[in-house]
KETOR-552143 format. One record per residue: residue number from 1; x, y, z of N, C-alpha, C, CB in turn. Coordinates in pm, whole numbers. Glycine has a CB too. Example, Ala and Ser with C-alpha at 12.3 -4.5 7.8 and 13.67 -1.06 7.14 Angstrom:
+-----+--------+--------+--------+--------+--------+--------+--------+--------+--------+--------+--------+--------+
| seq |   n_px |   n_py |   n_pz |  ca_px |  ca_py |  ca_pz |   c_px |   c_py |   c_pz |  cb_px |  cb_py |  cb_pz |
+-----+--------+--------+--------+--------+--------+--------+--------+--------+--------+--------+--------+--------+
|   1 |   1319 |   -569 |    780 |   1230 |   -450 |    780 |   1320 |   -330 |    780 |   1131 |   -447 |    905 |
|   2 |   1285 |   -225 |    708 |   1367 |   -106 |    714 |   1290 |      3 |    787 |   1408 |    -60 |    572 |
+-----+--------+--------+--------+--------+--------+--------+--------+--------+--------+--------+--------+--------+
***
This chain:
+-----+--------+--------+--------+--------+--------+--------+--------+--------+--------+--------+--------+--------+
| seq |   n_px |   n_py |   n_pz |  ca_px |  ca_py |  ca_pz |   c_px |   c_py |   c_pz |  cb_px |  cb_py |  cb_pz |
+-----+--------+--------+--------+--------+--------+--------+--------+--------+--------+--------+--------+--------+
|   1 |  11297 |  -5421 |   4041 |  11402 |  -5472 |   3955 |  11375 |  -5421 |   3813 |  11409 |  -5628 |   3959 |
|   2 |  11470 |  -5336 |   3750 |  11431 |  -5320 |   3643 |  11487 |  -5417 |   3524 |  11451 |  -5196 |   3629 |
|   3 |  11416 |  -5391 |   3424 |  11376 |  -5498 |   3312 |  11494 |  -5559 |   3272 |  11305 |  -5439 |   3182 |
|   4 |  11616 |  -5505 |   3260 |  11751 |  -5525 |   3265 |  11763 |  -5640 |   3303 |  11822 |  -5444 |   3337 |
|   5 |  11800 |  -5570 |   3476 |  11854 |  -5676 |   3549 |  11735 |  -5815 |   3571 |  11903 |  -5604 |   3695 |
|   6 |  11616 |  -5790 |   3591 |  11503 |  -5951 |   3521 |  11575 |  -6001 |   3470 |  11371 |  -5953 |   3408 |
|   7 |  11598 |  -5923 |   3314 |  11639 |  -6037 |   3195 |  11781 |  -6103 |   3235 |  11657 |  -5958 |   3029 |
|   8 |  11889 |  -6021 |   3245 |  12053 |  -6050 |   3318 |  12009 |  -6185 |   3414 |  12130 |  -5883 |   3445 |
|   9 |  11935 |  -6218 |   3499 |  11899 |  -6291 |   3624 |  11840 |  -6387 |   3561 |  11814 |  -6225 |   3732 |
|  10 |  11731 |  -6379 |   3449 |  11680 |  -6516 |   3395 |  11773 |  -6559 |   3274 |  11519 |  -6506 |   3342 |
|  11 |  11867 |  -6518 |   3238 |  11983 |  -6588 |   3163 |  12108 |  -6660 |   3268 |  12056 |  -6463 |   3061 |
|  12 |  12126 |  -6545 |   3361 |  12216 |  -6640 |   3462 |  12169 |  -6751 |   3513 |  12256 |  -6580 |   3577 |
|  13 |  12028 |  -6774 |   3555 |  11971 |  -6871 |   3630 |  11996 |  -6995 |   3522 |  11810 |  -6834 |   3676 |
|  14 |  11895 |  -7013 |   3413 |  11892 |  -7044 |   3334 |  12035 |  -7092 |   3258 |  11821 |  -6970 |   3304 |
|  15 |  12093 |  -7049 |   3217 |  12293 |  -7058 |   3222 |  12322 |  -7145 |   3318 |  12394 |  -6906 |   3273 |
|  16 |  12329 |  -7128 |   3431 |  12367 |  -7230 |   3574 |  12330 |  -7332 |   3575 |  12324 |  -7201 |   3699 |
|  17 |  12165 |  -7360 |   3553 |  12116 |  -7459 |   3566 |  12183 |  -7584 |   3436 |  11969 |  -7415 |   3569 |
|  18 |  12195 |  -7517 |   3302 |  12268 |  -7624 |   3209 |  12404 |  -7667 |   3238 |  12278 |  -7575 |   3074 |
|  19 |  12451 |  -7546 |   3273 |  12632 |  -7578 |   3328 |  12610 |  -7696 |   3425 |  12726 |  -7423 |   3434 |
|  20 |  12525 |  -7656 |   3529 |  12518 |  -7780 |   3657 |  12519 |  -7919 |   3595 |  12364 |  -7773 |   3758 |
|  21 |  12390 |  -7921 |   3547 |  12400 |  -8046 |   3438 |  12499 |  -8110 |   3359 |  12336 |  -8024 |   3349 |
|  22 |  12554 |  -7982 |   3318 |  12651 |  -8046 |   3215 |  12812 |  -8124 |   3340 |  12713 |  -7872 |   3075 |
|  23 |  12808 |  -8023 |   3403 |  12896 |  -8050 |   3520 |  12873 |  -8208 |   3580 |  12861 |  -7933 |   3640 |
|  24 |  12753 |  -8226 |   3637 |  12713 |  -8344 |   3692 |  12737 |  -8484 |   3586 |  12560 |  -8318 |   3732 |
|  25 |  12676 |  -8452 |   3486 |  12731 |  -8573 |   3392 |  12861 |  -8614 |   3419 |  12733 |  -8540 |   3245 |
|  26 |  12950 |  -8462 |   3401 |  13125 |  -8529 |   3390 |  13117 |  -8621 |   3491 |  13274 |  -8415 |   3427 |
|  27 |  13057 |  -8647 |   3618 |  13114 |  -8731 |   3770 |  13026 |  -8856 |   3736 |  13067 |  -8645 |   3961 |
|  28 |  12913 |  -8857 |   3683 |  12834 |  -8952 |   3686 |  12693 |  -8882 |   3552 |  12793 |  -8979 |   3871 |
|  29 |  12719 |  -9032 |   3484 |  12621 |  -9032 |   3333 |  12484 |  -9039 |   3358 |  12647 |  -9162 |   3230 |
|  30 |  12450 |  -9160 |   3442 |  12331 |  -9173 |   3484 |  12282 |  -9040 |   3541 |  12326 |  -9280 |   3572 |
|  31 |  12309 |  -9029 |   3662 |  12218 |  -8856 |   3732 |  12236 |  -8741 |   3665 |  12272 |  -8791 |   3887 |
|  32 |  12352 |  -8734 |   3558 |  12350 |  -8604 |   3512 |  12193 |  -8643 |   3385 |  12541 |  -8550 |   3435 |
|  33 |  12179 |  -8741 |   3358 |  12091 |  -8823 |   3258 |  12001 |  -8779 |   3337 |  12103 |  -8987 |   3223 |
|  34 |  11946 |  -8801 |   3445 |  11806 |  -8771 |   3522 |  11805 |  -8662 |   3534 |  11774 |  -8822 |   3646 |
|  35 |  11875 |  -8536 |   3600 |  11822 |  -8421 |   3599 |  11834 |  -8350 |   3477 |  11868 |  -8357 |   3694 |
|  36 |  11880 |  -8410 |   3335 |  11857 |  -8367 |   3229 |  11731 |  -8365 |   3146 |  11932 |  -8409 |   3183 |
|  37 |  11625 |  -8510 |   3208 |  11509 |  -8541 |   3183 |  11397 |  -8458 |   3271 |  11507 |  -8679 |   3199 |
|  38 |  11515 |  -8406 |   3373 |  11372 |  -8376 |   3433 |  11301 |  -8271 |   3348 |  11381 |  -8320 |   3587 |
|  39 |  11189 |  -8182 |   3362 |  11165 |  -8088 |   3253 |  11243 |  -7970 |   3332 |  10991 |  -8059 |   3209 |
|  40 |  11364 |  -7939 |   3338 |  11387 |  -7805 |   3442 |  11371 |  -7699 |   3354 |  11542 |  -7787 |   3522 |
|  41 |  11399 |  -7653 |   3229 |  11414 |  -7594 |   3157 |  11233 |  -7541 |   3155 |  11498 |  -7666 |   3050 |
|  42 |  11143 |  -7658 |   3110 |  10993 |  -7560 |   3096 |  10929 |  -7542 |   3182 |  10892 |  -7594 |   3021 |
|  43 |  10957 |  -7567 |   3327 |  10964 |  -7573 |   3464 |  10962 |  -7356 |   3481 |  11143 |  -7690 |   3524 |
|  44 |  11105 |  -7388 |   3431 |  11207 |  -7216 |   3429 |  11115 |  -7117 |   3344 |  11400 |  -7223 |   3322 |
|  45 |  11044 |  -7174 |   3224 |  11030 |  -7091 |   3134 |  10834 |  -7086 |   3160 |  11114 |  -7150 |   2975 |
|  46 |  10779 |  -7174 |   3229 |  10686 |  -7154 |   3312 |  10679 |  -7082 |   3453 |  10655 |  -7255 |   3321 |
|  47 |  10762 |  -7099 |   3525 |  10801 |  -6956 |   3624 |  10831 |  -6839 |   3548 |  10938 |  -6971 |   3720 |
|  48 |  10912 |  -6835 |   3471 |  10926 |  -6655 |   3406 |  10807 |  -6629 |   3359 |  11040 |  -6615 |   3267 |
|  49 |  10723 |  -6730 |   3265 |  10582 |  -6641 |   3209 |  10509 |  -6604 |   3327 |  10468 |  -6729 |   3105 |
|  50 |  10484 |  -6666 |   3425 |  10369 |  -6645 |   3533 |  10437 |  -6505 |   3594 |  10347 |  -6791 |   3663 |
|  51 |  10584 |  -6507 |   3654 |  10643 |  -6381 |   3727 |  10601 |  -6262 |   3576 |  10860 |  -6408 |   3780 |
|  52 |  10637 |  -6291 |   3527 |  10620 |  -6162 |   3391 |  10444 |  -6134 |   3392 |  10681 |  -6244 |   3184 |
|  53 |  10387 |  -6204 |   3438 |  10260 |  -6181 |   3445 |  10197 |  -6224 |   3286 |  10242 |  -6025 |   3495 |
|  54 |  10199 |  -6298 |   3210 |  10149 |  -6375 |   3114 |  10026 |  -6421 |   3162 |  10235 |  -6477 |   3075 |
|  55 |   9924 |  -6439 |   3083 |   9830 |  -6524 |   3087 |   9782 |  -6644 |   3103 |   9807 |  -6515 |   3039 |
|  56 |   9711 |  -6661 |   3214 |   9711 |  -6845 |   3262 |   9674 |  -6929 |   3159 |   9598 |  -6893 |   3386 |
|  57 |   9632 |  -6897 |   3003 |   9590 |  -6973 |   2908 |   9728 |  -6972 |   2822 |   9452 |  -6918 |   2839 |
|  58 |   9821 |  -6859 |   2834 |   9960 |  -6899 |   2756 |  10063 |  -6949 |   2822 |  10021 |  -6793 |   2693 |
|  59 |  10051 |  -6973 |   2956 |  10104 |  -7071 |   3063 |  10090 |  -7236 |   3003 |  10004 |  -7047 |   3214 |
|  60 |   9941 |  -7193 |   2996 |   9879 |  -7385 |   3009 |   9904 |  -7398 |   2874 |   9678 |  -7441 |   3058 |
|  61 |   9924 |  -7342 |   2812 |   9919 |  -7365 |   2600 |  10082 |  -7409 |   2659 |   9891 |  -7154 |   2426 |
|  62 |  10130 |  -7379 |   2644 |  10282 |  -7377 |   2661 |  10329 |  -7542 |   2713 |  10326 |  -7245 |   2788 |
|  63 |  10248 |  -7567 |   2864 |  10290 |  -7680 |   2905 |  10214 |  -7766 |   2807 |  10269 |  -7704 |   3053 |
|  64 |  10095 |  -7775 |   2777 |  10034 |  -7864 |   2674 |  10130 |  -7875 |   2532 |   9881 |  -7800 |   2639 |
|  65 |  10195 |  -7781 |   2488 |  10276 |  -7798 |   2327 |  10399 |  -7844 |   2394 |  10305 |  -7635 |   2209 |
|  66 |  10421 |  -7875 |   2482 |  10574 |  -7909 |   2496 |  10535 |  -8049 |   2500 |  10671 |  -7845 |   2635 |
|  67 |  10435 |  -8129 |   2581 |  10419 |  -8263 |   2610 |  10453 |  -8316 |   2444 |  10252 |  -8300 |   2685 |
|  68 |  10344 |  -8224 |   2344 |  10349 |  -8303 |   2248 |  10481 |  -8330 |   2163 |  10255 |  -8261 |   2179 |
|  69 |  10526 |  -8207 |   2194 |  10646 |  -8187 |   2115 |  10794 |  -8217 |   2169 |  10642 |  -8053 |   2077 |
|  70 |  10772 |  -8306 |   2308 |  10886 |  -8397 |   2319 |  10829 |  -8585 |   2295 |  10957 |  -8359 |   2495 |
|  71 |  10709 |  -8559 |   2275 |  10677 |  -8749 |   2235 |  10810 |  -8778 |   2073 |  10414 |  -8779 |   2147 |
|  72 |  10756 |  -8715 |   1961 |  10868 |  -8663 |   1874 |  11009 |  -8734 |   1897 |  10885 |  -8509 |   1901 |
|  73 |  11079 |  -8641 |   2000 |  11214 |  -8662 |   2033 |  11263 |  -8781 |   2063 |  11245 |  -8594 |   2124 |
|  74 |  11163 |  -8872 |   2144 |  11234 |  -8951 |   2243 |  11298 |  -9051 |   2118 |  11125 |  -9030 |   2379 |
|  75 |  11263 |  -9086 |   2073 |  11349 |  -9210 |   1897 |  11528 |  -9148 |   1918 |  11254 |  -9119 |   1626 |
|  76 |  11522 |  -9034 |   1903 |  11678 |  -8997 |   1939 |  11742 |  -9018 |   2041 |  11705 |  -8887 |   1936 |
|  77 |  11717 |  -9028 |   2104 |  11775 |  -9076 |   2271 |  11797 |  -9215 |   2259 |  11658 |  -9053 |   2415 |
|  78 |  11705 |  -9319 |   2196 |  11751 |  -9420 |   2206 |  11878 |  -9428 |   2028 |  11603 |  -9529 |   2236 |
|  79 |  11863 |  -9386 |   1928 |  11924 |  -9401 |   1793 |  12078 |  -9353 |   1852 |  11844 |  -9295 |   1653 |
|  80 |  12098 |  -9188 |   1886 |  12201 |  -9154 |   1905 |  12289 |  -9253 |   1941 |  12195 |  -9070 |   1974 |
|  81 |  12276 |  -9321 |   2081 |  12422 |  -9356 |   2165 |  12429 |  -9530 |   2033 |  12389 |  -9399 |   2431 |
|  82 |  12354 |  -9583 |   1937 |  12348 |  -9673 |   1895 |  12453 |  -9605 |   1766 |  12204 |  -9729 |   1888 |
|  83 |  12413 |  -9504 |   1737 |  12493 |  -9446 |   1602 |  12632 |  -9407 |   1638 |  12422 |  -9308 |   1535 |
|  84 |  12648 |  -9335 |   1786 |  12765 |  -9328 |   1849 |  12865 |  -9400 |   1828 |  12751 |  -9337 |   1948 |
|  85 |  12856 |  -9499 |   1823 |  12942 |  -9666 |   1834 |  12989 |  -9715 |   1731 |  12862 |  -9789 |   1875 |
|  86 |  12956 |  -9618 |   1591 |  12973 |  -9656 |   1513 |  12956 |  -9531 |   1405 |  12911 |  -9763 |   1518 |
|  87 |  12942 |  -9407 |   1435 |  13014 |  -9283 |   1354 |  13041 |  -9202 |   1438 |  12941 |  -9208 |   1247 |
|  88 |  13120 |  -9123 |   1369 |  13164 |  -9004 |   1464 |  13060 |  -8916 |   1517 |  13255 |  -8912 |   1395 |
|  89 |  13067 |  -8870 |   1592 |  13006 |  -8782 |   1724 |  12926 |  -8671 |   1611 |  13159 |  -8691 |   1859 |
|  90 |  12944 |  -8595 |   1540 |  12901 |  -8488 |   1456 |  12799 |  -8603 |   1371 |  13042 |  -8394 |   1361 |
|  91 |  12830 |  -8681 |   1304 |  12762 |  -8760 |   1215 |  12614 |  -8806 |   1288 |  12860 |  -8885 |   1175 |
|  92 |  12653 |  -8926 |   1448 |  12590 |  -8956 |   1515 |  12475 |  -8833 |   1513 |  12665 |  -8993 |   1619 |
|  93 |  12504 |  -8729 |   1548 |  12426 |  -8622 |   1626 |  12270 |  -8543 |   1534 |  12560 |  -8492 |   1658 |
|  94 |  12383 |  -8544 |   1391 |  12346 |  -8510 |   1285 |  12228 |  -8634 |   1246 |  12473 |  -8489 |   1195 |
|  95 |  12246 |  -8723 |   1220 |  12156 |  -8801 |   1215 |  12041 |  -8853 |   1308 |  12210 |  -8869 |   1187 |
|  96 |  12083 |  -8816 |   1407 |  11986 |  -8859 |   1501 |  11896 |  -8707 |   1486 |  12061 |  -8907 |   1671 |
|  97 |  11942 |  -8569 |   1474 |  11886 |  -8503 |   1453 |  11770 |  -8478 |   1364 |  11948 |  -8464 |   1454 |
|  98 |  11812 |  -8548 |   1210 |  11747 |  -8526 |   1117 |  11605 |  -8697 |   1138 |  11876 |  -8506 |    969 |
|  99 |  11656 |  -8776 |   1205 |  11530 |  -8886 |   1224 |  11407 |  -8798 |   1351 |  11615 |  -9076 |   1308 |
| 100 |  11463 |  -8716 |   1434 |  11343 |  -8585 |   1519 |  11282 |  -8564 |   1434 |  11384 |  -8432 |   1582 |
| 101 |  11363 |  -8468 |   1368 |  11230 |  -8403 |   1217 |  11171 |  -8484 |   1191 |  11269 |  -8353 |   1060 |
| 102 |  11217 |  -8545 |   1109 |  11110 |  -8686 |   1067 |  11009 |  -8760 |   1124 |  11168 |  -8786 |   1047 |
| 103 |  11027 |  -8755 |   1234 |  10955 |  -8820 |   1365 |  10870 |  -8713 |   1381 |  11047 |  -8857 |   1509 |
| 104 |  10899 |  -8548 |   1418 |  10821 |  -8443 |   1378 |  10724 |  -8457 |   1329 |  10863 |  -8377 |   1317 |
| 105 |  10754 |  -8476 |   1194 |  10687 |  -8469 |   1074 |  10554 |  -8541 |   1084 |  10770 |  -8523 |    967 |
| 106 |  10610 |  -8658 |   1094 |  10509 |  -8799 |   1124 |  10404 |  -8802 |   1253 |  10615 |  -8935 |   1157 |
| 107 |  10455 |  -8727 |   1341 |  10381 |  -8703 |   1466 |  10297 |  -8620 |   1442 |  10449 |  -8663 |   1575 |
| 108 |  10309 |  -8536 |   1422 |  10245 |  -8423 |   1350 |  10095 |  -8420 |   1294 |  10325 |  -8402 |   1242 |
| 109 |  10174 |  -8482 |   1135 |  10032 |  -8587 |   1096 |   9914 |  -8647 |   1169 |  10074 |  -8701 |   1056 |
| 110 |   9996 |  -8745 |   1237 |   9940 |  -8812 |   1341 |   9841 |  -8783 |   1449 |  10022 |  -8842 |   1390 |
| 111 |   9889 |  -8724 |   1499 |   9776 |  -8596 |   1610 |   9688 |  -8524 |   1540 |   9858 |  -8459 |   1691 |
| 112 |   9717 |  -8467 |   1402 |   9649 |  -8417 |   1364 |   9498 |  -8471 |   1287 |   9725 |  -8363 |   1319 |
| 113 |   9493 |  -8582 |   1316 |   9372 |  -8674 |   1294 |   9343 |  -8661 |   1422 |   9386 |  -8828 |   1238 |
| 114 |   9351 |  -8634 |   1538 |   9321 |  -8659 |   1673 |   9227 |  -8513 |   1724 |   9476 |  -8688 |   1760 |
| 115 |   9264 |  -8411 |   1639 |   9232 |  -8227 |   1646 |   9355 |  -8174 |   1739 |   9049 |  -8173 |   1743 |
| 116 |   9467 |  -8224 |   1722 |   9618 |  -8134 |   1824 |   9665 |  -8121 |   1636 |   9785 |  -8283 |   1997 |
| 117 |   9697 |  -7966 |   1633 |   9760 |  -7918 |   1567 |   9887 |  -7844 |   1582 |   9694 |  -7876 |   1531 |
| 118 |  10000 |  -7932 |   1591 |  10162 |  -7875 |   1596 |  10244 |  -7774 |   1527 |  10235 |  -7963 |   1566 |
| 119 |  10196 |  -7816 |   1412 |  10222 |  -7744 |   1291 |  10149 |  -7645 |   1213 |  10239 |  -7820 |   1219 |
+-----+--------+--------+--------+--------+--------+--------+--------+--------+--------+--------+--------+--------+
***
């Protein structure tokens, strides 16, 4: 397979898999909610490094910085659908966005008394 068609194939895959998701929500919130949690995405992007032949230490770096760097996120998941209800959808999103960073930020710090350096 040349390098092309790889790359063409890990954007389609990758492409499908969010559409599905996004698809599944429309019928039902909850399961499209679960296979959105699942990790499919660093799942995907841990199969392409290993097929590309990457290094089993930038494999395992990879799954280790993601753990840390979705603890961070989760504050938005619960803020969003609360801000929802009460600004518009762009506003909601926007704000819930900018309390991540912040949460970022703070996490960050945080670990970094521990020796995990994010930043």
């Amino acid at each position: 397979m040349s390098s092309f068609s790889f790359l063409a194939a890990k954007y389609l895959i990758t492409a499908a898999l969010v559409v599905l998701i996004s698809e599944v929500v429309k019928h039902t919130g909850k399961y499209g909610a679960l296979i959105a949690a699942l990790p499919v995405v660093t799942v995907l992007v841990l199969i392409w490094l290993y097929i590309e032949g990457q290094p089993i230490e930038k494999i395992s770096d990879h799954a280790w910085y993601t753990f840390w760097y979705v603890v961070p996120t989760l504050p938005m998941f619960l803020l969003f659908p609360f801000l929802l209800s009460r600004l518009n959808f762009w506003l909601a999103l926007g704000a819930s966005a900018g309390v991540t960073v912040i949460s970022f930020g703070i996490f960050a710090l945080l670990v970094r008394e521990i020796g995990i350096e994010l930043l």
